[in-house]
Backbone as a chain_set.jsonl record, in Angstrom:
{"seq": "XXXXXXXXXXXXXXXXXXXXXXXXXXXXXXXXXXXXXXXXXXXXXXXXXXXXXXXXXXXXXXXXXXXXXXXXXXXXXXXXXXXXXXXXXXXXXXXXXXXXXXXXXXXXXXXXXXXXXXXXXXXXXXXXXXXXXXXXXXXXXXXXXXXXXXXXXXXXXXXXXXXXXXXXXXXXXXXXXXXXXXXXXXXXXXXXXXXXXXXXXXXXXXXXXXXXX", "coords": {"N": [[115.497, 121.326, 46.847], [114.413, 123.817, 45.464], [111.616, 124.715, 43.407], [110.608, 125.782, 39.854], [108.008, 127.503, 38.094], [107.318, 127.365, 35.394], [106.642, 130.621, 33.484], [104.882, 130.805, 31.671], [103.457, 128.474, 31.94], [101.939, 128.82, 33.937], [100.552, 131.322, 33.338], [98.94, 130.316, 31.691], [97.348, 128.491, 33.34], [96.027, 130.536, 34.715], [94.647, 131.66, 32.559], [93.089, 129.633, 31.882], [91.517, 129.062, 34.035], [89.969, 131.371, 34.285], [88.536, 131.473, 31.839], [87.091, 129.333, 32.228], [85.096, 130.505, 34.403], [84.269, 132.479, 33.384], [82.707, 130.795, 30.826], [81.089, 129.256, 32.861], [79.323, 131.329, 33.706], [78.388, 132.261, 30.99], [76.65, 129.899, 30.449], [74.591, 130.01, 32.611], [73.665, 132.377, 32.381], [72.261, 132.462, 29.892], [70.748, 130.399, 29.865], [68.917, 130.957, 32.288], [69.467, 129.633, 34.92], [71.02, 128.177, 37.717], [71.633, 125.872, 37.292], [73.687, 124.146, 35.911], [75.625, 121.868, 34.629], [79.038, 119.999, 35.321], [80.401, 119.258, 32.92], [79.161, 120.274, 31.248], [80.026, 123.458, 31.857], [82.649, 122.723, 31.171], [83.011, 122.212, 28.046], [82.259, 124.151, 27.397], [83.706, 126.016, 27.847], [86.03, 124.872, 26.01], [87.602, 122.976, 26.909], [88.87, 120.508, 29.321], [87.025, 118.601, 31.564], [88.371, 117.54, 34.113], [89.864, 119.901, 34.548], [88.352, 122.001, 35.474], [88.341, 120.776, 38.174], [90.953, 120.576, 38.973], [91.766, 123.618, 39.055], [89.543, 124.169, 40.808], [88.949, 122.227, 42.412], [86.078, 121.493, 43.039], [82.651, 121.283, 41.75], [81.371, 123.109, 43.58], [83.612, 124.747, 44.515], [83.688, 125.979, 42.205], [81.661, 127.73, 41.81], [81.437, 129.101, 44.013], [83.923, 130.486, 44.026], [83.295, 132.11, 41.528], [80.975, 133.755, 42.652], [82.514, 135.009, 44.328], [84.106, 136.215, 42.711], [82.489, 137.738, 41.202], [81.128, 139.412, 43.055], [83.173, 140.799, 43.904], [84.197, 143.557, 43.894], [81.733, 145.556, 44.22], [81.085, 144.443, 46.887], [83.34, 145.287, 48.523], [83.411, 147.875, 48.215], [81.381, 148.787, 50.111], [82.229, 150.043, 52.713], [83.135, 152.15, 52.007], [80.934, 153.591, 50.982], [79.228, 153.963, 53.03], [80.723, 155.694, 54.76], [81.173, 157.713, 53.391], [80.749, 161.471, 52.85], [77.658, 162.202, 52.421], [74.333, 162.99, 52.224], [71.989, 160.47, 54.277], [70.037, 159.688, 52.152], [71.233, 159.947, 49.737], [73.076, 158.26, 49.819], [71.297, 155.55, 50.035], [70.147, 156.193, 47.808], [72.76, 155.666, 46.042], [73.451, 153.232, 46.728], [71.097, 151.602, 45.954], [71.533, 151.35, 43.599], [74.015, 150.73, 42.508], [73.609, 147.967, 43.552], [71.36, 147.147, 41.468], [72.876, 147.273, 39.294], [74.775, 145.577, 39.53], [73.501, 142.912, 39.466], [71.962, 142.875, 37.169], [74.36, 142.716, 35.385], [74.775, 140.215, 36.271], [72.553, 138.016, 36.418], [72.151, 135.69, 37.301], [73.043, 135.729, 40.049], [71.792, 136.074, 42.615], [70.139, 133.477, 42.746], [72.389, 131.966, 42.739], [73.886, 132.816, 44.738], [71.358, 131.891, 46.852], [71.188, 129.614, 46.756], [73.877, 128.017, 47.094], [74.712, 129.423, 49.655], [72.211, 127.553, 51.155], [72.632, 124.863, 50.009], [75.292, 124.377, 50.222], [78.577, 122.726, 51.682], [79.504, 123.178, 55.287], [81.728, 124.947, 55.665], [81.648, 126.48, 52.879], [78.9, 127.731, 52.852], [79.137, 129.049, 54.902], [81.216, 130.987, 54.115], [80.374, 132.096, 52.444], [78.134, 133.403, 53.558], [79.446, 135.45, 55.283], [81.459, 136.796, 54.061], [79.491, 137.628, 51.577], [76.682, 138.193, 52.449], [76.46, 139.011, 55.095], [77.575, 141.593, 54.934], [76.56, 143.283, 53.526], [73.796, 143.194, 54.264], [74.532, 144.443, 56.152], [75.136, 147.062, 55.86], [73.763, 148.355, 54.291], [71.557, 148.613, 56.766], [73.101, 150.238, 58.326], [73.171, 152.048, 56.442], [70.194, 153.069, 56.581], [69.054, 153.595, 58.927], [70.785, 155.643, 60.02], [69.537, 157.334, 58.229], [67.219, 157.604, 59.152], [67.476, 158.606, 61.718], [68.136, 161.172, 61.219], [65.93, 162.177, 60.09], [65.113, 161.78, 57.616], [64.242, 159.144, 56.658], [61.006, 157.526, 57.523], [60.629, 155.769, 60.432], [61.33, 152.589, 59.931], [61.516, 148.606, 59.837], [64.808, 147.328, 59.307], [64.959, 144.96, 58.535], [63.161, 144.285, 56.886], [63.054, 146.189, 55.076], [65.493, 145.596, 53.742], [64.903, 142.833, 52.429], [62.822, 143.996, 50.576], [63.984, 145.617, 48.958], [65.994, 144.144, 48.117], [64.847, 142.33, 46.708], [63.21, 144.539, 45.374], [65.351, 144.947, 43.193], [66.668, 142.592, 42.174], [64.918, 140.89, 40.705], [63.505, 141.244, 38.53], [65.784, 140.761, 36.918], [66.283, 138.364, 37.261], [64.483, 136.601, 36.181], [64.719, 136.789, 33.767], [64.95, 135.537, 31.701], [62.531, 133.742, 31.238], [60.489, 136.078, 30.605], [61.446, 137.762, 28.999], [60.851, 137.714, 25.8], [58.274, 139.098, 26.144], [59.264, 141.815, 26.659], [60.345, 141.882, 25.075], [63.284, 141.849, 25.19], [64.49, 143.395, 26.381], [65.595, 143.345, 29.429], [68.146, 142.759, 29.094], [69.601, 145.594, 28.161], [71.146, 147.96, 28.133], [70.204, 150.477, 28.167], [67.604, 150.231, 29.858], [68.054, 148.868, 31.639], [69.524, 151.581, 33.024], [67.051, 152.923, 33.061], [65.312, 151.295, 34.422], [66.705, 151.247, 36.887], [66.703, 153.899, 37.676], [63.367, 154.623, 38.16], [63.293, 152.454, 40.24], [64.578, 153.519, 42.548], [63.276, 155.762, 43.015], [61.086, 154.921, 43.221], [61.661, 153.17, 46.037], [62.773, 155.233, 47.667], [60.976, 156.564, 47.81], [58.746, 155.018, 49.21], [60.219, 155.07, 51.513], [60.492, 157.436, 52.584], [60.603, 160.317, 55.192], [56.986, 161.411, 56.673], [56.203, 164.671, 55.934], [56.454, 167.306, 58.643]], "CA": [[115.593, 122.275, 45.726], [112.953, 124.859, 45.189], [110.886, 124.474, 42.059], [110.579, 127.216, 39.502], [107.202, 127.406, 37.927], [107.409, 128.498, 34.09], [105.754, 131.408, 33.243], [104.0, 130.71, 30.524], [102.5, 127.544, 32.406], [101.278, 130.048, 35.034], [99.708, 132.633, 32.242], [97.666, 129.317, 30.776], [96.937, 128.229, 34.097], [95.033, 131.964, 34.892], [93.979, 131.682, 31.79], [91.827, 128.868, 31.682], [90.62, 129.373, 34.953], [89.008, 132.315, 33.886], [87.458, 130.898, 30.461], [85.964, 128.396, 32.89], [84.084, 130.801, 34.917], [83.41, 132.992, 31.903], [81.509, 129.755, 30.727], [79.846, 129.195, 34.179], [78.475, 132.916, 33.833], [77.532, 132.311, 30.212], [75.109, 129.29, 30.691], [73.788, 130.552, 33.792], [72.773, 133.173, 31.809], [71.508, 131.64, 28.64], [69.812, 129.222, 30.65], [68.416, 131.431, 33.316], [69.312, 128.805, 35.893], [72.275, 128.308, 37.835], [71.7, 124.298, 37.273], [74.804, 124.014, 34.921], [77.085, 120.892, 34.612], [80.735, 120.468, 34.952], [80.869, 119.56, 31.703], [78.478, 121.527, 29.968], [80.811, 124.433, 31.781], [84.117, 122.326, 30.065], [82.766, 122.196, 26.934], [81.47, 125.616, 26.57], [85.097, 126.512, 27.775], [86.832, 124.362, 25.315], [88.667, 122.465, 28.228], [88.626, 118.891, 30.045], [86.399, 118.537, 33.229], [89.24, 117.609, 35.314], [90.578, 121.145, 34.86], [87.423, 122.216, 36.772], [88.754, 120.534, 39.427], [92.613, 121.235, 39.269], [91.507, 125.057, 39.476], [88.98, 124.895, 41.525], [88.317, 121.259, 43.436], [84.664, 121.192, 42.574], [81.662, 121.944, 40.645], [80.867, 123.906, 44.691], [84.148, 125.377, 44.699], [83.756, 126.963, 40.974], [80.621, 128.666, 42.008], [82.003, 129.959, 45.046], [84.71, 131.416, 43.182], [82.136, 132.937, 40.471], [80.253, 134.792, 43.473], [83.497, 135.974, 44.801], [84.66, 137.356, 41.666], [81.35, 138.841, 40.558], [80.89, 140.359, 43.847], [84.536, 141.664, 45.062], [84.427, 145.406, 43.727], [80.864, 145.759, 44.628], [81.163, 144.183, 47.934], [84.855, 146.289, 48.77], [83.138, 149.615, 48.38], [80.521, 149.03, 50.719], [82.331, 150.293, 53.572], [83.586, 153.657, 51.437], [80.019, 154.145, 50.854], [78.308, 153.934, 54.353], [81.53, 156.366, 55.23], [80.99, 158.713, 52.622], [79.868, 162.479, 53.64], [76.544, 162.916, 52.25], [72.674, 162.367, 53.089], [71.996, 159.154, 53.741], [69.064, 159.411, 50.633], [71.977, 159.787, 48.079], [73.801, 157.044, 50.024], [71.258, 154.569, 49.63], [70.483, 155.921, 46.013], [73.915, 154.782, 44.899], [73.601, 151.77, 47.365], [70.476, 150.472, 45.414], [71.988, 151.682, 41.641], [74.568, 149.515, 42.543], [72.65, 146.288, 43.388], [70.455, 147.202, 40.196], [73.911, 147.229, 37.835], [75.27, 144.065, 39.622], [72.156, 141.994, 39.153], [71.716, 143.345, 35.279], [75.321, 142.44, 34.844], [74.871, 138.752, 36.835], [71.416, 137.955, 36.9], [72.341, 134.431, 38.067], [73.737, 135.953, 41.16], [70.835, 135.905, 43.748], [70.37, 132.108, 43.441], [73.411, 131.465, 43.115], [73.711, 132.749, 46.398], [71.046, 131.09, 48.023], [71.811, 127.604, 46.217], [75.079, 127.893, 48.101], [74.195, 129.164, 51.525], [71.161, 126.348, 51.076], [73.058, 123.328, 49.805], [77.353, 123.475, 50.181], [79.403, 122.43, 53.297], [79.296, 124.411, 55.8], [82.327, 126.031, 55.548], [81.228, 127.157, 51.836], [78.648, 128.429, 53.131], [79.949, 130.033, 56.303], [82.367, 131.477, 53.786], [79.663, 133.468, 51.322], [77.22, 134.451, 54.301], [80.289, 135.98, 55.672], [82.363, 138.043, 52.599], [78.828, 138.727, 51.259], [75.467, 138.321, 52.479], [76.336, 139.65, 56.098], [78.526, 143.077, 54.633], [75.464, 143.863, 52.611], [72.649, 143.74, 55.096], [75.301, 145.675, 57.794], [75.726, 148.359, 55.119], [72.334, 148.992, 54.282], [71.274, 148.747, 58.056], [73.506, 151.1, 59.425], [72.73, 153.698, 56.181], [68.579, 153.345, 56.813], [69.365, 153.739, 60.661], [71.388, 157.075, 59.726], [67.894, 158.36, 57.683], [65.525, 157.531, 60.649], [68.186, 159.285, 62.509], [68.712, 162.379, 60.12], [64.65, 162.405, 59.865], [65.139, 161.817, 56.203], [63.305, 158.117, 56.509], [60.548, 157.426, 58.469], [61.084, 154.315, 61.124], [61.118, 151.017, 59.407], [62.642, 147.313, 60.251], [65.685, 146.946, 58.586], [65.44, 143.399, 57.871], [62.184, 143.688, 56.242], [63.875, 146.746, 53.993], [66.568, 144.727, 52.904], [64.225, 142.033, 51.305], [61.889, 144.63, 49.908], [65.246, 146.177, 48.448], [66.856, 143.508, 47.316], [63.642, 141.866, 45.845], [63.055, 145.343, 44.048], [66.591, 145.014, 42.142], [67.415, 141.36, 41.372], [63.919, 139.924, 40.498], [63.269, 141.374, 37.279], [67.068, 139.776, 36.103], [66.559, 137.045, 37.954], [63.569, 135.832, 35.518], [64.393, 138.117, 32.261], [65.07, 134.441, 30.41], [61.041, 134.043, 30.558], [59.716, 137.576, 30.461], [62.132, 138.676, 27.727], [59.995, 137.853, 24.434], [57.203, 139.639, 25.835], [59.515, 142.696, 27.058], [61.622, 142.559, 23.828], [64.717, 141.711, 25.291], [65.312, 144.815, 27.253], [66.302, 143.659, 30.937], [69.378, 143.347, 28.706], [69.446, 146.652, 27.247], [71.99, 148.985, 28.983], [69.265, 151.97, 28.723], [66.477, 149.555, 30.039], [69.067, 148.943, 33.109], [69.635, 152.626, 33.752], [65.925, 153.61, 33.489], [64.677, 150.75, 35.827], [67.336, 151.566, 38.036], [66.223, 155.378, 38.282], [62.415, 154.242, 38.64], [63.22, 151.909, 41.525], [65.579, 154.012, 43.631], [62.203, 156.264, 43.187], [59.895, 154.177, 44.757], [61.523, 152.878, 47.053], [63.09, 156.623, 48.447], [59.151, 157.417, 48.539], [58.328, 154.214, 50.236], [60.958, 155.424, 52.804], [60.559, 158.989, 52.987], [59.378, 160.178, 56.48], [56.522, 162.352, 56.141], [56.529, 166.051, 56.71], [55.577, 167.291, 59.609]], "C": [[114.212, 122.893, 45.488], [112.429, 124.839, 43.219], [110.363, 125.6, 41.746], [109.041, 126.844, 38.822], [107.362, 128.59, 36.68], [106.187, 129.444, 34.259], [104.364, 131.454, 32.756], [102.651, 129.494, 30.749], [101.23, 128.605, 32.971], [99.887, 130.999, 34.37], [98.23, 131.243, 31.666], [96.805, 128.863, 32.051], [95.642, 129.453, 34.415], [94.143, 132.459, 33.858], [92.765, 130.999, 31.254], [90.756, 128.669, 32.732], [89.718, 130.409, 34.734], [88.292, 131.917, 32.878], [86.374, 130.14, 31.306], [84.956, 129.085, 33.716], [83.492, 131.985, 34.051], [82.422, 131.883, 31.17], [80.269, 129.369, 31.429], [78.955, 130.783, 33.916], [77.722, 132.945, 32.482], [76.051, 131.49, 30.164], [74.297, 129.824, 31.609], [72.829, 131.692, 32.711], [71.44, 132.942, 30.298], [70.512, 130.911, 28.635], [68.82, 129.654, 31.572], [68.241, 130.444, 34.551], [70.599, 128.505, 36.211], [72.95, 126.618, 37.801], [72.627, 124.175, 35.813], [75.552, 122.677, 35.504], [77.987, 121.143, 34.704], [81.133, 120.142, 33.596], [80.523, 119.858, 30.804], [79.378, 123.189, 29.8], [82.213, 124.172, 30.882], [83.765, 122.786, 28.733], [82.54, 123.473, 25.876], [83.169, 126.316, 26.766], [86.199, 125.509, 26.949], [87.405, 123.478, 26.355], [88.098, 121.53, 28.312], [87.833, 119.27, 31.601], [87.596, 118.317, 33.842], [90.199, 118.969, 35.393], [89.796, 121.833, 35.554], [88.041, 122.106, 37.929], [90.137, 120.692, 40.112], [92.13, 122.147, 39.5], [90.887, 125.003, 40.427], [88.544, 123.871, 42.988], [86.875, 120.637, 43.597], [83.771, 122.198, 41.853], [81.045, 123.64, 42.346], [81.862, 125.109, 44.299], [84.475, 126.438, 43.419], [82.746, 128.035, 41.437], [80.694, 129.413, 43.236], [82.73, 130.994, 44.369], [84.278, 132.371, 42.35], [81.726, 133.885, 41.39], [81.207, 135.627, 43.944], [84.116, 137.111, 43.969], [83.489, 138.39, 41.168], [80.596, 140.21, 42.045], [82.075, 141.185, 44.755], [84.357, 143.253, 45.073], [83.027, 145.931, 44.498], [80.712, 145.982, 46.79], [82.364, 145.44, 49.368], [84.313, 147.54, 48.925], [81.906, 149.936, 49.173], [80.799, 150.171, 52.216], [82.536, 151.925, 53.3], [82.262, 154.444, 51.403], [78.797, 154.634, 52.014], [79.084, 155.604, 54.984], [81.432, 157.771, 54.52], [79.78, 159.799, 53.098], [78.677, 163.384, 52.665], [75.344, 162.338, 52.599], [72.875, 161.214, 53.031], [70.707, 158.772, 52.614], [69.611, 159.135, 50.368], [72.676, 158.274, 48.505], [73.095, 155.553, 49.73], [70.516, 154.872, 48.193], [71.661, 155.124, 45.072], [74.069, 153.495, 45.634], [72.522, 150.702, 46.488], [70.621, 150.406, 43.879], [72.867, 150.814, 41.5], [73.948, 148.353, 42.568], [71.866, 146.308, 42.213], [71.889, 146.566, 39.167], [74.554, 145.656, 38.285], [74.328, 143.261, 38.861], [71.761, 142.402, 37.755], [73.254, 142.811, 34.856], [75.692, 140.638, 35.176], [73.49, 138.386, 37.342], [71.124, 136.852, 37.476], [72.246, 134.814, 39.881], [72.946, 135.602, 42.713], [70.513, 134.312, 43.666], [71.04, 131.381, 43.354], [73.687, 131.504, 44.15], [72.631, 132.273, 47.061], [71.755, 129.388, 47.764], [73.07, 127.238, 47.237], [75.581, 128.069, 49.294], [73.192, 128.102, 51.805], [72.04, 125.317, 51.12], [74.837, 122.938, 49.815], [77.326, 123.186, 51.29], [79.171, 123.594, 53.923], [80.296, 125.138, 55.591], [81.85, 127.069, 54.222], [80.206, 128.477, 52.163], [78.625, 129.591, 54.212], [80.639, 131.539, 55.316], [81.593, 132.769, 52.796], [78.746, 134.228, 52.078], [78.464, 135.949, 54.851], [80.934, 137.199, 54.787], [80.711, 138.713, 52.039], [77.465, 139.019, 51.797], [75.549, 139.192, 54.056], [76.978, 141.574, 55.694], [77.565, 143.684, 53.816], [73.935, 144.092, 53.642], [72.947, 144.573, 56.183], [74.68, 147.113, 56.798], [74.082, 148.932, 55.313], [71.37, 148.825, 55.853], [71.698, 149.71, 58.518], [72.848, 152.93, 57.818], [70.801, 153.903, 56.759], [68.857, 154.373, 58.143], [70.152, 154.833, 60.991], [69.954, 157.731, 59.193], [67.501, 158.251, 58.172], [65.977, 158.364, 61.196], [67.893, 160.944, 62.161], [67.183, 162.763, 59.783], [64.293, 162.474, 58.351], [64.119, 160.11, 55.915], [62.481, 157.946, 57.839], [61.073, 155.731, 59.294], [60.389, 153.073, 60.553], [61.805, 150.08, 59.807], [63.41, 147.148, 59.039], [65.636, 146.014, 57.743], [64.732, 143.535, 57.2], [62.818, 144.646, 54.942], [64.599, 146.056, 53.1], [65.82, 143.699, 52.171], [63.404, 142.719, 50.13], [63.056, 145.302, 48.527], [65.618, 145.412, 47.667], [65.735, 142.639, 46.662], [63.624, 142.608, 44.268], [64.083, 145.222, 43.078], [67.096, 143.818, 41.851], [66.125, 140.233, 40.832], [63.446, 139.98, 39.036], [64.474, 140.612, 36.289], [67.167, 138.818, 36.468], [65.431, 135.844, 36.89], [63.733, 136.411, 34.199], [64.498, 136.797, 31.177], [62.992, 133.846, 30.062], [60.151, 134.565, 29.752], [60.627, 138.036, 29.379], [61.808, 138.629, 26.378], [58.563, 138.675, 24.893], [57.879, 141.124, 26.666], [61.142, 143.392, 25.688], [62.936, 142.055, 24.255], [65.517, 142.447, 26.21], [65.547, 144.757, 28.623], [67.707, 143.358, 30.104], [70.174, 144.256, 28.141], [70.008, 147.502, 28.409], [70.603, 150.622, 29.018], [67.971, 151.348, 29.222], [67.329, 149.6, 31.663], [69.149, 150.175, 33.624], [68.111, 153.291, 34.334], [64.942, 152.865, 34.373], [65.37, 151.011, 36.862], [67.163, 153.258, 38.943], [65.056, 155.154, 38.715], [62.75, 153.096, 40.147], [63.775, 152.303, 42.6], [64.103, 155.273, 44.116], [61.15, 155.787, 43.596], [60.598, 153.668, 45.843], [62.059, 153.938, 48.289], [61.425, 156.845, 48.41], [58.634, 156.706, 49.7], [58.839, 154.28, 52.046], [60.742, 155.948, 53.354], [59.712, 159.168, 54.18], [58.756, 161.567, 56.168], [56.639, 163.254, 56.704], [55.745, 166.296, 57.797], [54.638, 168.612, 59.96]], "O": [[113.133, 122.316, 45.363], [113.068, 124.964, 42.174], [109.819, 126.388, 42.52], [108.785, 125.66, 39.042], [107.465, 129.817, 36.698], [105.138, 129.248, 34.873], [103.277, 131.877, 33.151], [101.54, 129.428, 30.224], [100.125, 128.96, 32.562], [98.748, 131.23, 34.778], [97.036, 131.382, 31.399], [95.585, 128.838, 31.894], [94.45, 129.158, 34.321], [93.237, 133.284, 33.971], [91.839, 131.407, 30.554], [89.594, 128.295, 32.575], [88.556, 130.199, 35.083], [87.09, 132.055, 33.106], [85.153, 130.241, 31.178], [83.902, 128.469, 33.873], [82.308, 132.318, 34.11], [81.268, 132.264, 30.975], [79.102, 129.202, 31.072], [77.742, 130.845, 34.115], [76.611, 133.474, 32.471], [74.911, 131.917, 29.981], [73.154, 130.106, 31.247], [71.628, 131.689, 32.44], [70.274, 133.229, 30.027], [69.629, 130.73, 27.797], [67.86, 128.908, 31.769], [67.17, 130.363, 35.153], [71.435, 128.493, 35.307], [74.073, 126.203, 38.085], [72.06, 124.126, 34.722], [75.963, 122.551, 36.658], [78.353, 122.272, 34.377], [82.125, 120.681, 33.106], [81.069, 119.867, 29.701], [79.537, 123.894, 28.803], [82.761, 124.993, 30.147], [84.295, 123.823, 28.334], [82.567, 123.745, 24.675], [83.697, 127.009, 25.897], [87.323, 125.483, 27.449], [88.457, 124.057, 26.083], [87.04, 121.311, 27.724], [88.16, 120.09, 32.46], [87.951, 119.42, 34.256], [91.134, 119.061, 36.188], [90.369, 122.461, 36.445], [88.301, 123.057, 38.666], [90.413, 120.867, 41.299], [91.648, 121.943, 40.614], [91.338, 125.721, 41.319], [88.094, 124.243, 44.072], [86.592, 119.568, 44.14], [83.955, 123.362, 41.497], [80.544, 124.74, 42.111], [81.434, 126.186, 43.886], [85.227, 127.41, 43.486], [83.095, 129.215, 41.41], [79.943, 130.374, 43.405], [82.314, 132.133, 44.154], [84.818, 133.477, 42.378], [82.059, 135.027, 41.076], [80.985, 136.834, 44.042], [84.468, 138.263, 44.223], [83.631, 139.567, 40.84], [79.959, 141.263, 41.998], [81.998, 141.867, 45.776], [84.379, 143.988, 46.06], [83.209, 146.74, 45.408], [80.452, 146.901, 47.567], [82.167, 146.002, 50.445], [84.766, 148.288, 49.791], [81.36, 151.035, 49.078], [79.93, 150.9, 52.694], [82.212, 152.798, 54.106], [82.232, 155.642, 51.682], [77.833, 155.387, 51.878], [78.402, 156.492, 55.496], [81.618, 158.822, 55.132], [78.632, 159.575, 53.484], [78.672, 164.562, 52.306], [75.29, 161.278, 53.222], [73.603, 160.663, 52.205], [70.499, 157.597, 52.308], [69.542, 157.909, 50.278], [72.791, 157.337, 47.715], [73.742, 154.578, 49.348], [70.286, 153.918, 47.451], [71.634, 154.423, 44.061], [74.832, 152.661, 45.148], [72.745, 149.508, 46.287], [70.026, 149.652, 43.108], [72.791, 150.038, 40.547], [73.764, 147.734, 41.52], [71.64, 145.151, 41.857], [71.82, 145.56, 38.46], [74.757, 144.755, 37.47], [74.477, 143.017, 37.664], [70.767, 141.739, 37.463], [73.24, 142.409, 33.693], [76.533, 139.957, 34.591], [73.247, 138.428, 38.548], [70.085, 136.738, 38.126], [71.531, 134.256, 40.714], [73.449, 135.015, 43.67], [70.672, 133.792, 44.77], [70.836, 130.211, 43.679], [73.825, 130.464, 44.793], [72.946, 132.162, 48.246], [72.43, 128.53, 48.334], [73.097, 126.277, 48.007], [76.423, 127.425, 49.921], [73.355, 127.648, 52.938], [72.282, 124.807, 52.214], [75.448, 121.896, 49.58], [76.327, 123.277, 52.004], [78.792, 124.673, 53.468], [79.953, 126.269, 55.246], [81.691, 128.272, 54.429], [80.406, 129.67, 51.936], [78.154, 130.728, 54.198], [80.587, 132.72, 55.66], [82.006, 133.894, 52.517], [78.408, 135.36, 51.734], [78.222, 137.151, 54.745], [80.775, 138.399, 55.011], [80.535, 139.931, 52.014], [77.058, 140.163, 51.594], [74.679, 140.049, 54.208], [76.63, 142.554, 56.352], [77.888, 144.787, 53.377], [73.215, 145.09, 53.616], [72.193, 145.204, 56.924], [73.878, 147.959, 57.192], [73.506, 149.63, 56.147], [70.18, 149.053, 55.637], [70.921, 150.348, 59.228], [72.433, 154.074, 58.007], [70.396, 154.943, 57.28], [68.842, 155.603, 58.203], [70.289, 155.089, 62.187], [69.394, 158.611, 59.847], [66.641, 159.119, 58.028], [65.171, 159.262, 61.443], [67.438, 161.735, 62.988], [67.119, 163.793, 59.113], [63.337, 163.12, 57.922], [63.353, 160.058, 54.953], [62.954, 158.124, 58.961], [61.717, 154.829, 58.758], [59.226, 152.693, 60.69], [62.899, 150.432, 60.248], [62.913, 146.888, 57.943], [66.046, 146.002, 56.583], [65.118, 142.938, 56.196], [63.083, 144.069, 53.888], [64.373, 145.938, 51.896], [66.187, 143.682, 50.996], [63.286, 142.23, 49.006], [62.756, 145.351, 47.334], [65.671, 145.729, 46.478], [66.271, 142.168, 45.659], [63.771, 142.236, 43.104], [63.678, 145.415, 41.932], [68.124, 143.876, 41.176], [66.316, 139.037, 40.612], [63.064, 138.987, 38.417], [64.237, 140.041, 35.225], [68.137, 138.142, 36.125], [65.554, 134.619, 36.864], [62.715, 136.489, 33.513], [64.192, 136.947, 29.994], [62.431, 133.665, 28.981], [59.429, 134.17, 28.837], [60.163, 139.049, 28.855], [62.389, 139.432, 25.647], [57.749, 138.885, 23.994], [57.031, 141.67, 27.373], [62.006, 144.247, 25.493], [63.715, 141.861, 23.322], [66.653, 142.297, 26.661], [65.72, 145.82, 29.22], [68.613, 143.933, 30.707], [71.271, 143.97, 27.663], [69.399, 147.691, 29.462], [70.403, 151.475, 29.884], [67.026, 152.092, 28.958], [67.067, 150.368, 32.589], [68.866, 150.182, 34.822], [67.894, 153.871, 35.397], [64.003, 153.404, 34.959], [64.748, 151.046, 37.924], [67.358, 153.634, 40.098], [65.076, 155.372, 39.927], [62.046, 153.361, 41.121], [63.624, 151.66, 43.638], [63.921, 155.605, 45.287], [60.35, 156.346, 44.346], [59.915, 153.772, 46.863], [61.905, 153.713, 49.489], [60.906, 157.459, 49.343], [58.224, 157.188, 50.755], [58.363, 153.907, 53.118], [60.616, 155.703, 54.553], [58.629, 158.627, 54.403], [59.336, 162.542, 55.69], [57.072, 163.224, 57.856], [54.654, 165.77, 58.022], [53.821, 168.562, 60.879]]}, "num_chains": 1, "name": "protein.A"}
């Protein structure tokens, strides 16, 4: 006999799974460290630790889940954006406006991802180099490697780009729980986010730019 599965279970079930990584995302942030408990995350989500683990199997497999969800839309439109028909400047303008608004919206996010390519199983980590850390250094590889092309950047190594890149946009949210009494508060400040994100897409399109000839 096939087993029906109330609704309403279902709705609480999706429901508390999400509170729980709405919790994981609040300490992280509060804390500026992605060193959270499972049951500092229960607690802050009203819930029992062993619902951690019904949902998710572990304190690994919550924070997997967290990176997946905080990076699906981001991640998904990488390929629309490499594909998309204009310069590759503007392409990696909105390639590094993006990584600016992620990382202001999850400032955990960068060591969360190493913590978890560093220290899970391997599959775990097999599983996040894969969905995100490899689809993010393709993307921005193949747009640079279009501007060298297109004589719009001069010739640089990719790889070293991509750190310089992703340095410039997740380092300031990656420490803002320090630096934020002597900056006011404002790496959380939606017009603090847009106007570092215009200043850094501006240095680092200069740092690019190949010179005239």
């Amino acid at each position: 006999m096939s087993s029906v599965i109330d609704p309403a279970v279902a709705r609480l079930g999706a429901s508390s799974r999400a509170v729980l990584l709405d919790a994981a995302r609040d300490l992280m942030i509060e804390r500026g460290s992605t060193d959270v408990s499972l049951h500092a995350i229960a607690r802050r989500a009203g819930l029992t630790a062993p619902l951690v683990k019904y949902h998710f199997g572990s304190k690994e497999g919550l924070l997997t889940a967290l990176v997946e969800a905080d990076t699906a839309r981001s991640i998904g439109q990488l390929d629309d954006l490499v594909a998309l028909d204009v310069a590759p400047t503007q392409k990696l303008r909105l390639h590094v406006t993006g990584i600016i608004r992620t990382y202001a919206r999850h400032p955990y996010l960068n060591g969360l991802l190493n913590r978890l390519v560093r220290d899970s199983g391997h599959e775990a980590s097999a599983r996040i180099k894969a969905n995100f850390v490899t689809p993010l250094i393709d993307a921005q590889r193949r747009i640079i490697e279009a501007g060298v092309a297109a004589g719009e950047f001069r010739a640089v190594d990719p790889d070293h780009a991509y750190f310089m890149i992703v340095g410039t946009c997740q380092y300031l949210f990656a420490t803002r729980v320090p630096f934020r009494d002597m900056m006011g508060g404002a790496p959380a400040q939606d017009t603090f986010v847009r106007s570092y994100a215009a200043a850094a897409v501006d240095f680092i399109l200069a740092g690019l730019a190949a010179k005239p000839r």
